[in-house]
Wavefront OBJ file of the C-alpha trace (Angstrom):
o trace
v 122.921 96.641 34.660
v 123.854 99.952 35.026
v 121.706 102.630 33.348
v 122.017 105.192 30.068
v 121.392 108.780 30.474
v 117.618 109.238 28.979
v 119.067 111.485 26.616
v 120.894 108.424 24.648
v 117.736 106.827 23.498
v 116.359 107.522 20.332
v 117.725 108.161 16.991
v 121.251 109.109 15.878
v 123.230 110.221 12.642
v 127.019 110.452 11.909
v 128.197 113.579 11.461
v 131.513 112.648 10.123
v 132.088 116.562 9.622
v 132.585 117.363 13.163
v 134.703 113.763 13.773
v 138.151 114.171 15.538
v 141.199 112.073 15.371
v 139.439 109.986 18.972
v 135.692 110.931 18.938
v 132.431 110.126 16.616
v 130.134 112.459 16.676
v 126.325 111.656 15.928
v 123.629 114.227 15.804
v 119.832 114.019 15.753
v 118.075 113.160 12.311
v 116.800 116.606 12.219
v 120.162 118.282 12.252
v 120.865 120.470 9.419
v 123.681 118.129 7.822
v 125.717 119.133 4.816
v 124.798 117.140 1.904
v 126.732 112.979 2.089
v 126.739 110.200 -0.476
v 124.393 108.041 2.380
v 124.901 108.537 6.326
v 124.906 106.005 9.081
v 123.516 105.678 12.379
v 121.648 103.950 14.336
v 118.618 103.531 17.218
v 118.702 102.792 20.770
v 115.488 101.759 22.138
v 114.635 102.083 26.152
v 113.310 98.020 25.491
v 116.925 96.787 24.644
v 116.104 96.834 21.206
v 119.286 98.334 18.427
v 118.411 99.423 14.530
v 121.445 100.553 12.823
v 121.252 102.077 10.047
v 124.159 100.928 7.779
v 124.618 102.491 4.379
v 123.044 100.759 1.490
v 124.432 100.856 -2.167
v 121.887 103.608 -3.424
v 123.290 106.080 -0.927
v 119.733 104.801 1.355
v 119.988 102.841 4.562
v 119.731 99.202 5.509
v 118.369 98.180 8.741
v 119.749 95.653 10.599
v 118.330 95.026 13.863
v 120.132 93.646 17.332
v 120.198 93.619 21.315
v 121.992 96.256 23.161
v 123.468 95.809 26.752
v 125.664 98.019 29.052
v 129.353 97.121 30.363
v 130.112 99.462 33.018
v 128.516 103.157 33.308
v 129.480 104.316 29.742
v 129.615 100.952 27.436
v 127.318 99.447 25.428
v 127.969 96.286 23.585
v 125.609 95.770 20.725
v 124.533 92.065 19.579
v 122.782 91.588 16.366
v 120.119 89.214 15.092
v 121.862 88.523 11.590
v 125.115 86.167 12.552
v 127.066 87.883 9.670
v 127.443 90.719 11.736
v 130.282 91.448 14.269
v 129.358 92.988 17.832
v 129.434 96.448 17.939
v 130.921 98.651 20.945
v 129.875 101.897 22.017
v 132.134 103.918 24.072
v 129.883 107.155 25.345
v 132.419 110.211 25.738
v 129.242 112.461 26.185
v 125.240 112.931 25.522
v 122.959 115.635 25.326
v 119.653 115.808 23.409
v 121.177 117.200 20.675
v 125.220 115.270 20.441
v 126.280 112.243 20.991
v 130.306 111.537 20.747
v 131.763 108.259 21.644
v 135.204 107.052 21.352
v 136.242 105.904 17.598
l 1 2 3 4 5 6 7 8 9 10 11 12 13 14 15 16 17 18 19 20 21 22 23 24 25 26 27 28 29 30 31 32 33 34 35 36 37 38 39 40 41 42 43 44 45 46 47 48 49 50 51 52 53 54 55 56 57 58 59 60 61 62 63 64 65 66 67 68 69 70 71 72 73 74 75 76 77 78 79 80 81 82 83 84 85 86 87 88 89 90 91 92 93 94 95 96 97 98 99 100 101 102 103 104
């Protein structure tokens, strides 16, 4: 299985501000966002473990957790524990400690 760049793991938000028409970016929690009605993101743990953090109907976050796995150098294919949930794909255009943008 090929291997993420260390900077990947951890914690990241959307920053839908700085989205373009092809790339998401996500920024660490501690970024000075503008103010959003709730804002996703999700976890990637060095163990395989996933937490995304999905939008909840307060504006909060709900947790769901899952199984990540690379495809290839830049891919990573996201399985999660509750069945209701479709894979998710992950598509890493670049990472730094501070960005991450993958493909939308």
């Amino acid at each position: 299985m090929p291997e993420l760049p260390p900077a990947v793991f951890g914690d990241w938000m959307h920053s839908h501000e700085e989205d373009t028409s092809d790339v998401a970016v996500y920024r660490r929690p501690g970024y000075d966002f503008p103010p959003a009605r709730g804002r996703r993101g999700f976890e990637i743990k060095r163990n395989g473990e996933f937490i995304w953090h999905r939008i909840a109907a307060a504006d909060g976050n709900i947790d769901s957790k899952g199984r990540w796995r690379t495809e290839g150098a830049e891919r990573v294919v996201v399985e999660f524990d509750d069945d209701r949930l479709e894979s998710l794909r992950l598509d890493i255009v670049s990472c730094d400690d501070r960005t991450l943008k993958i493909k939308r």
